[in-house]
C-alpha positions in Angstrom: 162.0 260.0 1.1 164.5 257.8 3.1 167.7 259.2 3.7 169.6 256.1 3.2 173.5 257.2 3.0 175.4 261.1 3.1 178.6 261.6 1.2 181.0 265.2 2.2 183.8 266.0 0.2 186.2 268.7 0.7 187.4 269.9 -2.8 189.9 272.6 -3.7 189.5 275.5 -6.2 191.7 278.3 -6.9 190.2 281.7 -7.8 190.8 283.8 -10.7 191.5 286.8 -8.7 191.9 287.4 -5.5 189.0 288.2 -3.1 190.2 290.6 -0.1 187.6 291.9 2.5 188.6 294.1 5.6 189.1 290.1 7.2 191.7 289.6 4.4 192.7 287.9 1.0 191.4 285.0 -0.3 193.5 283.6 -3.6 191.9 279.8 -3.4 189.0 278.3 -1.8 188.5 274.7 0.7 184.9 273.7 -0.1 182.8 271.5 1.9 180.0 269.9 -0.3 177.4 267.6 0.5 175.3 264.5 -1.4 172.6 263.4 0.5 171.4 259.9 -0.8 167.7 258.9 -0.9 166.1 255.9 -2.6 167.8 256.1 -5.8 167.3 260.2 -5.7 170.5 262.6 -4.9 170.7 266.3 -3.5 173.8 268.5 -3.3 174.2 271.1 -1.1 177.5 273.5 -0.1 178.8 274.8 3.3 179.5 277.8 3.2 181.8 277.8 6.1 185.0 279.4 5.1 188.8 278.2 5.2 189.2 280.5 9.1 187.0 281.4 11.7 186.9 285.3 10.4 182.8 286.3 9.0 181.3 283.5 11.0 182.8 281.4 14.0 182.0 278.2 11.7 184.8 277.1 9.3 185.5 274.2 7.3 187.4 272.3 9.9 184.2 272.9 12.4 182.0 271.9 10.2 182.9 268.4 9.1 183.5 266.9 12.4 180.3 268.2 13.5 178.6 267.0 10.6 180.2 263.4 10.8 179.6 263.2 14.7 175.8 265.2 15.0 174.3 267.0 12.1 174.6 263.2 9.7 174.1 260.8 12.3 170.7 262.6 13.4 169.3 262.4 9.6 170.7 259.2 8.9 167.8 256.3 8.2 164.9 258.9 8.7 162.2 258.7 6.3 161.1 262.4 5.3 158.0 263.7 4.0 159.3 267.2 3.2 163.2 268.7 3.0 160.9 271.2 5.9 160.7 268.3 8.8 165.3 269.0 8.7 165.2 271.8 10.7 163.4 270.2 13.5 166.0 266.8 13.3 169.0 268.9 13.5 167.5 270.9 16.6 169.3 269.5 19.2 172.5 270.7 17.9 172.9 274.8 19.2 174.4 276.9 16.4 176.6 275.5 13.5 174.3 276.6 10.9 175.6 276.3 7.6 176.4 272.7 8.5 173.1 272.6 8.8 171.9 274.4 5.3 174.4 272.0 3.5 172.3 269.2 4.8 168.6 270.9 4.4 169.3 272.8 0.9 171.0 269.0 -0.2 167.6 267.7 1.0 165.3 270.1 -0.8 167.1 270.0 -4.1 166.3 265.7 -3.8 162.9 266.5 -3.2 162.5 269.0 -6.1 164.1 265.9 -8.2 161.8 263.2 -6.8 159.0 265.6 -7.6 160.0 266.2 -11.0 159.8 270.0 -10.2 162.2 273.1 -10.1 163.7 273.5 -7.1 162.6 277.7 -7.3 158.7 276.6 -7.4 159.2 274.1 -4.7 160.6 277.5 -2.6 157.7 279.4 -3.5 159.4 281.9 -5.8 157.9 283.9 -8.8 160.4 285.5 -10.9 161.4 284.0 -14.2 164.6 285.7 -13.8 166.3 287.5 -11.9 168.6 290.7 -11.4 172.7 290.6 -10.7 175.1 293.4 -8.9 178.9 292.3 -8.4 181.0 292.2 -5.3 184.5 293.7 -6.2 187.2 293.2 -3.4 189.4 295.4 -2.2 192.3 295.7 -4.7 196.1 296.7 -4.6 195.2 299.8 -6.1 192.7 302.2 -7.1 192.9 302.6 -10.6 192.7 298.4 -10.6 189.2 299.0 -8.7 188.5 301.0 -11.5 189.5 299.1 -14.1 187.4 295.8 -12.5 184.1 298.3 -12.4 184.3 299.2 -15.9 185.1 295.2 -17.0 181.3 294.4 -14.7 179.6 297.2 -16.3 180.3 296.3 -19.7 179.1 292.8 -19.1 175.7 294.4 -17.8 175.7 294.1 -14.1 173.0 296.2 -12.7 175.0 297.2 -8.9 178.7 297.4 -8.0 179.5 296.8 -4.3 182.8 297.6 -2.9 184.3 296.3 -0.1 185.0 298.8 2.1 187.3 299.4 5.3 189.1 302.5 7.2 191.7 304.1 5.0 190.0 302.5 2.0 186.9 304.1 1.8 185.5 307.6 1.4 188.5 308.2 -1.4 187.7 305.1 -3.1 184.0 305.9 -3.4 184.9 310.0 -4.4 186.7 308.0 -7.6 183.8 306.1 -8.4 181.6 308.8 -8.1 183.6 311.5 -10.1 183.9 308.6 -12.5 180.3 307.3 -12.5 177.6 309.8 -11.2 175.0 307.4 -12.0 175.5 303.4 -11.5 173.8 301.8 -8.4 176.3 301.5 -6.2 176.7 300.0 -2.6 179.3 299.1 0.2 180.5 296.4 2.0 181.8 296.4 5.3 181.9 293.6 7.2 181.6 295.1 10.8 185.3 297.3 10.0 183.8 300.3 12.3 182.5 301.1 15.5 179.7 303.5 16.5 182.2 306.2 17.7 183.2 306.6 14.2 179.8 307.9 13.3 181.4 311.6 11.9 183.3 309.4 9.5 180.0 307.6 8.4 178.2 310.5 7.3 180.8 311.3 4.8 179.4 308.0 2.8 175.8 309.7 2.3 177.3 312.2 0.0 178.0 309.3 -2.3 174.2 308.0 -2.5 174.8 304.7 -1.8 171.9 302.2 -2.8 173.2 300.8 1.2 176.0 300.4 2.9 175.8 296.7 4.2 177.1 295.5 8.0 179.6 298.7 9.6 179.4 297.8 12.8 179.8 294.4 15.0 179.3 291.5 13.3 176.7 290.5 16.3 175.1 293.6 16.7 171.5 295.1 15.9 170.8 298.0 18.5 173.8 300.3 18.1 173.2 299.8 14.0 169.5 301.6 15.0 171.3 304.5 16.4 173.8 304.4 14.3 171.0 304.2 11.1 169.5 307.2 13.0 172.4 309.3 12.0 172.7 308.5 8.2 170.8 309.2 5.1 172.4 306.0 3.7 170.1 302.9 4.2 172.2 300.4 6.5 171.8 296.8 5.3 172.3 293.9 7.5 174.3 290.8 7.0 176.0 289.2 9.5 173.5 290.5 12.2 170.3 288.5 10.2 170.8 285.2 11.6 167.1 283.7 11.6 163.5 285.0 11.4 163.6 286.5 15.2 166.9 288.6 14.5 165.3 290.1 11.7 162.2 291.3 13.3 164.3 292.7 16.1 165.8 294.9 13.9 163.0 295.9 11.6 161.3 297.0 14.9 164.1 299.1 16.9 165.1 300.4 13.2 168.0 299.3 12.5 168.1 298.5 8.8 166.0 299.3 5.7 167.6 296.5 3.7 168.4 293.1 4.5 171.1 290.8 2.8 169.4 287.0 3.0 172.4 284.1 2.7 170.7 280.9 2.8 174.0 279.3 4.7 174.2 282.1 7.6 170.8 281.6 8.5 170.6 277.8 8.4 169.2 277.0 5.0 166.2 277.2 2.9 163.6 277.2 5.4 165.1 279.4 7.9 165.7 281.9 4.7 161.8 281.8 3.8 161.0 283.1 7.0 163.5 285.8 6.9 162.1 287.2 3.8 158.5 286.9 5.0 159.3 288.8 8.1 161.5 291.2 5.7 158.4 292.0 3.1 155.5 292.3 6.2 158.2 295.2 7.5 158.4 296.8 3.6 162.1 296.0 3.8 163.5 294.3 0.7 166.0 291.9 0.6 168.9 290.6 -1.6 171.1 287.5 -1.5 174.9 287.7 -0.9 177.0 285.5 -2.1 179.7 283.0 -0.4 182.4 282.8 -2.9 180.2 279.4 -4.0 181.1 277.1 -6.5 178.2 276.2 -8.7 176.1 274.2 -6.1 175.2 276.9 -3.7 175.3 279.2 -6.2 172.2 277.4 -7.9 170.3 277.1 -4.4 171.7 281.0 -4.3 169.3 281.3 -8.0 166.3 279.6 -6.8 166.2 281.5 -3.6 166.6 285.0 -5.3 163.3 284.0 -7.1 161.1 284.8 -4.0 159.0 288.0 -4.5 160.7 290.0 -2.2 164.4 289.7 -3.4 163.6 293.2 -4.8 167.2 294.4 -5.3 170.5 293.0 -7.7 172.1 290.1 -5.4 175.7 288.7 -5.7 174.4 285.9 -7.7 177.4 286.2 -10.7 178.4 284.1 -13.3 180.5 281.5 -12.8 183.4 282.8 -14.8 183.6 285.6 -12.3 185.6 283.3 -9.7 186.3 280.0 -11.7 188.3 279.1 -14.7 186.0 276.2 -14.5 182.2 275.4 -12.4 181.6 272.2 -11.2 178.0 272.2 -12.8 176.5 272.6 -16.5 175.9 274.9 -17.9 177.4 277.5 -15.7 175.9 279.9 -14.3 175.6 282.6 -17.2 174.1 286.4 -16.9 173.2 288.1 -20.0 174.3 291.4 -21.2 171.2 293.3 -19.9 172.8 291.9 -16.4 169.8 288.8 -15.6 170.0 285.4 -15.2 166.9 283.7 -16.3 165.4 281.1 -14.4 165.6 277.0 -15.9 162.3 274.7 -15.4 164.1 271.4 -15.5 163.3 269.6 -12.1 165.8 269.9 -9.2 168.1 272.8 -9.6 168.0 273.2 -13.3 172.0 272.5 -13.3 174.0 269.6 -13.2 176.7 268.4 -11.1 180.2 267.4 -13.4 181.2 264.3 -11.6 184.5 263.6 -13.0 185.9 266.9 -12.1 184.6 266.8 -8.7 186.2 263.8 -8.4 189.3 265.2 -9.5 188.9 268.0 -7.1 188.6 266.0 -4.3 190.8 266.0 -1.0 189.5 264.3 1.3 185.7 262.2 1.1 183.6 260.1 3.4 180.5 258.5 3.1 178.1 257.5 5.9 175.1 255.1 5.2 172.1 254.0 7.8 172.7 251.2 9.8 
């Protein structure tokens, strides 16, 4: 498989609703989206860097020039037997690692095509469909946070996670709770506490939490064991899991039971195989979050989540969730018992809709071997 040419694109896509995290609001979205060309064969992949330097130090406008200058130039005229042999080309390069997925996941969804197989069986995956939870925002108001759980329940959605941050917190969750005793719920929040904040942490087990995902430093795996010590709740990592070595560091110093797995933070598909394989030889499941992706990653997201030991409800949602329209068909749908079953058509299962990507489209370049 020669990769002959690499096109990026930076399209624009306004939400439906607003997303807000303890980093902020989000009302629209600058995607980064890559076609890797090879022999007549294309893959797409996403970056998932976002529009500021706020859950990763990657965003958008780091990771085109360091596609365009490094990450491109290094793949550029190579002949590949397997999307597996990226990793090892893009080496050289420290860091920037959902550049880096765009480019691998773009690779491995053109090898699934050119072997006329689904890009989940190429990954090694096993589940013919799979389970979805929702990630609700922080809202301007409680009784809207209400309202948005009972809309996600009635469509079937197996967990609700809240975002999560001081003075929106334990009296958000005794709501939900007094509300509904019973749903799986989790938390979300994004590294908005410090260990020294531990008495306010234990108020969260009385809510029994399926996890409460990331409270401390964004970068930190030790002070989350003592802090995991301290709490009934299972702690989840996110931001923390950045490749296979990170998460064996943690699953032996203790300091998660569950692991959140997004293909972009730790690199891309091969990186996130390892992750889970180190996950399931600790016993400690895994799930996959969810980037505010258009339909691209959120296909790769699908395929991924098919693994044996994606155990839990990810954030893999329908489409209609954040779009008034996807730029793939069909959208991504989940069915009223909250699943999403699994396509056999060769590559992703979904395709792209060129025309409106086209008409999304900001700013494109396209880079071809010399």
């Amino acid at each position: 498989m020669k990769i002959e040419a690499i096109t990026l694109r930076e399209i624009h896509m306004p939400l439906v609703h607003f997303f807000e995290t303890s980093f902020g609001r989000t009302y629209s979205r600058r995607i980064l989206l890559v076609t890797v060309h090879c022999e007549g064969v294309e893959g797409w992949g996403e970056c998932v860097a976002g529009e500021d330097p706020f859950y990763s130090s990657e965003w958008i406008e780091s990771s085109w020039p360091t596609l365009t200058e490094y990450l491109i130039p290094a793949l550029l005229g190579k002949s590949i037997g397997s999307a597996r042999e990226c990793p090892a080309l893009l080496a050289r390069v420290r860091g920037h690692r959902m550049a880096k997925a765009a480019l691998e996941n773009a690779l491995w969804e053109a090898e699934a095509t050119e072997r006329q197989q689904p890009l989940w069986k190429l990954l090694g995956g096993k589940r013919r469909e799979i389970p979805c939870g929702v990630s609700i925002g922080i809202q301007d108001s409680v009784e809207q946070l209400l309202e948005k759980i009972q809309t996600e329940l009635a469509a079937g959605y197996r967990r609700i996670k809240i975002k999560v941050k001081p003075g929106w917190d334990v009296n958000v969750l005794e709501r939900i709770r007094s509300r509904w005793a019973e749903i799986t719920l989790s938390c979300d929040a994004n590294s908005a506490y410090t260990l020294d904040q531990v008495e306010h942490l234990r108020k969260f087990d009385q809510f029994h939490l399926l996890m409460i995902e990331q409270p401390l430093w964004n970068d930190d795996i030790y002070y989350h064991a003592r802090l995991q010590k301290e709490l009934r709740t299972a702690i989840c990592l996110d931001e923390s899991i950045v490749n296979a070595r990170s998460a064996a560091f943690a699953a032996d110093i203790g300091a998660c039971r569950i692991v959140n797995i997004k293909v972009g933070r730790v690199g891309g598909f091969s990186e996130a195989l390892s992750v889970h394989d180190v996950c399931q030889s600790h016993n400690i499941p895994v799930w996959c979050g969810g980037m505010l992706e258009t339909g691209v990653g959120r296909a790769h997201n699908i395929a991924l989540s098919t693994l044996e030991n994606f155990s839990l409800p990810g954030d893999v949602s329908a489409s209609k969730r954040y779009w008034k329209e996807d730029i793939i068909e069909p959208e991504v749908e989940v069915s009223p018992q909250g699943m999403i079953s699994i396509s056999d058509r060769p590559g992703t299962g979904y395709r792209i809709k060129p025309d409106l990507i086209e008409k999304l489209t900001v700013r494109k370049e396209t880079m071809r071997a010399k």
